[in-house]
C-alpha positions in Angstrom: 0.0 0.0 0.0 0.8 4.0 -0.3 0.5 5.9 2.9 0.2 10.2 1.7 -0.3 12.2 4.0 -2.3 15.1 3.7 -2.2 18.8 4.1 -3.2 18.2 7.4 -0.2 15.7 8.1 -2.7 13.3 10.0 -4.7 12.8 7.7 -3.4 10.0 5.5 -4.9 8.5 1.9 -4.0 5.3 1.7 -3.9 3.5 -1.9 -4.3 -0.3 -1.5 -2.3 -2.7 -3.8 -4.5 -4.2 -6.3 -4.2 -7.1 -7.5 -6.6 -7.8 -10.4 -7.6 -9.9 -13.6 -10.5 -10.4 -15.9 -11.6 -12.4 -12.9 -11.6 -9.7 -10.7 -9.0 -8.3 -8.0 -7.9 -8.9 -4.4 -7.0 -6.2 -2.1 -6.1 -5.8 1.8 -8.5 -3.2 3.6 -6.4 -3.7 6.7 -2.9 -5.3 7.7 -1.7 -4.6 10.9 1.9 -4.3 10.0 1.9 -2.4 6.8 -0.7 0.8 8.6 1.6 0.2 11.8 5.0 1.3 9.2 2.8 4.0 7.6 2.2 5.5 11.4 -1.3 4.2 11.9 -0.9 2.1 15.2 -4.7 1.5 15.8 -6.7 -1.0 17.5 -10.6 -0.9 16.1 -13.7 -2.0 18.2 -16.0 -1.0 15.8 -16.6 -1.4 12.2 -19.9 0.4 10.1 -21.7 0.3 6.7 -24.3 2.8 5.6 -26.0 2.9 2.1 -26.8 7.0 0.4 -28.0 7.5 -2.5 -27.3 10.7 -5.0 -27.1 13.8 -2.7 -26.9 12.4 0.7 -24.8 14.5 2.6 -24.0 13.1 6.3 -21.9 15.3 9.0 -19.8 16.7 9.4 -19.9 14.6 13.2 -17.6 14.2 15.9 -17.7 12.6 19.9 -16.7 14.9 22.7 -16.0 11.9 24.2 -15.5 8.2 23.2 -13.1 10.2 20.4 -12.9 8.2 16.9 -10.4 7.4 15.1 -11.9 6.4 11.6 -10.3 4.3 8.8 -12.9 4.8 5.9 -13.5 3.6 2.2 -16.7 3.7 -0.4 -17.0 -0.2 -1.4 -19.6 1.3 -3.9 -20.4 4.3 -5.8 -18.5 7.7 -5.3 -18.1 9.8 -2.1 -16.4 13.2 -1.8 -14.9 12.7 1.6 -14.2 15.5 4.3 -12.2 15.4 7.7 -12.3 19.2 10.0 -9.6 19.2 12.7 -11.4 20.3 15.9 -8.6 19.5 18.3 -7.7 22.2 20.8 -4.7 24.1 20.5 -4.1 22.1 17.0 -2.2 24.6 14.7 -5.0 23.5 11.4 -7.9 24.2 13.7 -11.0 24.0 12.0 -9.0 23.4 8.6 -10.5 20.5 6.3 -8.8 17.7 3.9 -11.3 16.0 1.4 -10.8 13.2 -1.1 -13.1 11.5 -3.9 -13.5 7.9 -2.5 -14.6 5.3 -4.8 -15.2 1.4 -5.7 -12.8 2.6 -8.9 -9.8 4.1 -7.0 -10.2 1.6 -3.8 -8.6 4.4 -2.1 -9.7 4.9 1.6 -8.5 7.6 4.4 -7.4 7.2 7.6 -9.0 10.3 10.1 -7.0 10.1 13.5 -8.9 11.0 16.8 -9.7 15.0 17.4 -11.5 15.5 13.3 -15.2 15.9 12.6 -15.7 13.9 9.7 -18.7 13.9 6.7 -19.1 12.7 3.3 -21.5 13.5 0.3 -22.3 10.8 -1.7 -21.8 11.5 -5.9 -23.6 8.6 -7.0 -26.8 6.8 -7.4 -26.1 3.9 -4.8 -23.4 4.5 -2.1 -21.8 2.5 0.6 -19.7 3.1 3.1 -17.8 1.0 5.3 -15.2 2.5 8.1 -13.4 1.0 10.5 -13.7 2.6 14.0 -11.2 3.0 17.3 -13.6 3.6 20.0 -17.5 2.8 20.4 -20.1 4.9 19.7 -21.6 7.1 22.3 -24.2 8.9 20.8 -24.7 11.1 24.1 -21.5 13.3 23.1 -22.2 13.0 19.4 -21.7 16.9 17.7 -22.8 18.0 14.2 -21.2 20.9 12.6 -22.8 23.1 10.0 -21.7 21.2 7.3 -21.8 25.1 5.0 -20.0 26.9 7.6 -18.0 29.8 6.2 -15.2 29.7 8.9 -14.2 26.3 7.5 -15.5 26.9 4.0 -15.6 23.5 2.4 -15.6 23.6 -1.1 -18.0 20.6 -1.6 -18.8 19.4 -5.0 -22.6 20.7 -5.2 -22.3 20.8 -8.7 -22.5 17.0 -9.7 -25.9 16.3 -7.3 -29.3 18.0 -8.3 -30.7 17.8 -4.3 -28.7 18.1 -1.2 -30.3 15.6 1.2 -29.8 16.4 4.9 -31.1 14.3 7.8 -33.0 16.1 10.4 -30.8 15.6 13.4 -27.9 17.2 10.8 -30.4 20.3 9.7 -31.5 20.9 13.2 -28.4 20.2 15.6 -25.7 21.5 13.6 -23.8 24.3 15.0 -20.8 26.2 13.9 -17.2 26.1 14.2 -17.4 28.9 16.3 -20.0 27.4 19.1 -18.5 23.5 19.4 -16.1 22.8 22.1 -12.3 22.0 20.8 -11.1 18.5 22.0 -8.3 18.5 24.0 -5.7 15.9 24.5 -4.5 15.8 21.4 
């Protein structure tokens, strides 16, 4: 695999090695050795998979506590994929990385503890597996305005015809501004 990081430094792509054939191809999503050597010493307790479709926008979320760490890949369809550092006293503060994800490129990110995270899906059907490095605790779950100017995401609004929003992202978000930096990292 190819470990890049980012212009946030801890945010890394990763590209897989692909081995394929008119049979198909074989990849490793994980190896514990080869993300260890790239500086991604993780354990995960949790692993997810939603579906989107066309215009799906989901965060941009984060835990005050119960922090994730999230490794994440689209094993179908096309995501434009966005991690917001929200760690206190981090010099990118409330600075954003974003990547197209795809089942073409196989390329996933790795988004270290202390980053809201949120992803708009580009295509008809999408799905979306990550890996996780601490549970869910949906008590300190936040939701950032996923428009808001002091981060200014440049998200790619032009290839979907709706924006789709769920309610607790419409009516909980708040801004950069308002949310509570994490600390400890």
């Amino acid at each position: 695999m190819h470990a890049t990081p980012l212009a946030i430094p801890d945010v890394i792509l990763i590209e897989p090695r692909v081995f394929g054939d008119s049979r198909g191809f074989f990849l490793e999503t994980w190896s514990d050795a080869a993300f260890s050597e790239a500086g991604i010493d993780v354990s995960f307790v949790q692993d997810n998979w939603s579906r989107s479709t066309l215009g799906v926008l989901r965060g941009l979320h984060f835990q005050q506590r119960h922090t994730q760490g999230k490794l994440v890949r689209c094993t179908r369809g096309e995501v434009f994929d966005v991690a917001v550092d929200v760690r206190a006293g981090s010099p990118s503060f409330g600075q954003w990385v974003g990547e197209l994800l795809s089942e073409d490129n196989k390329k996933a990110l790795w988004i270290p503890p202390g980053f809201a995270h949120g992803f708009l899906s580009l295509t008809e059907t999408v799905d979306f597996q990550y890996k996780c490095s601490d549970v869910y605790d949906p008590e300190s779950e936040r939701t950032i305005n996923w428009d808001d100017p002091d981060i200014g995401i440049s998200w790619p609004l032009d290839r979907v015809a709706e924006l789709q929003l769920s309610a607790k992202d419409r009516e909980r978000g708040m801004s950069l501004a308002e949310i509570s930096p994490l600390s400890g990292w």
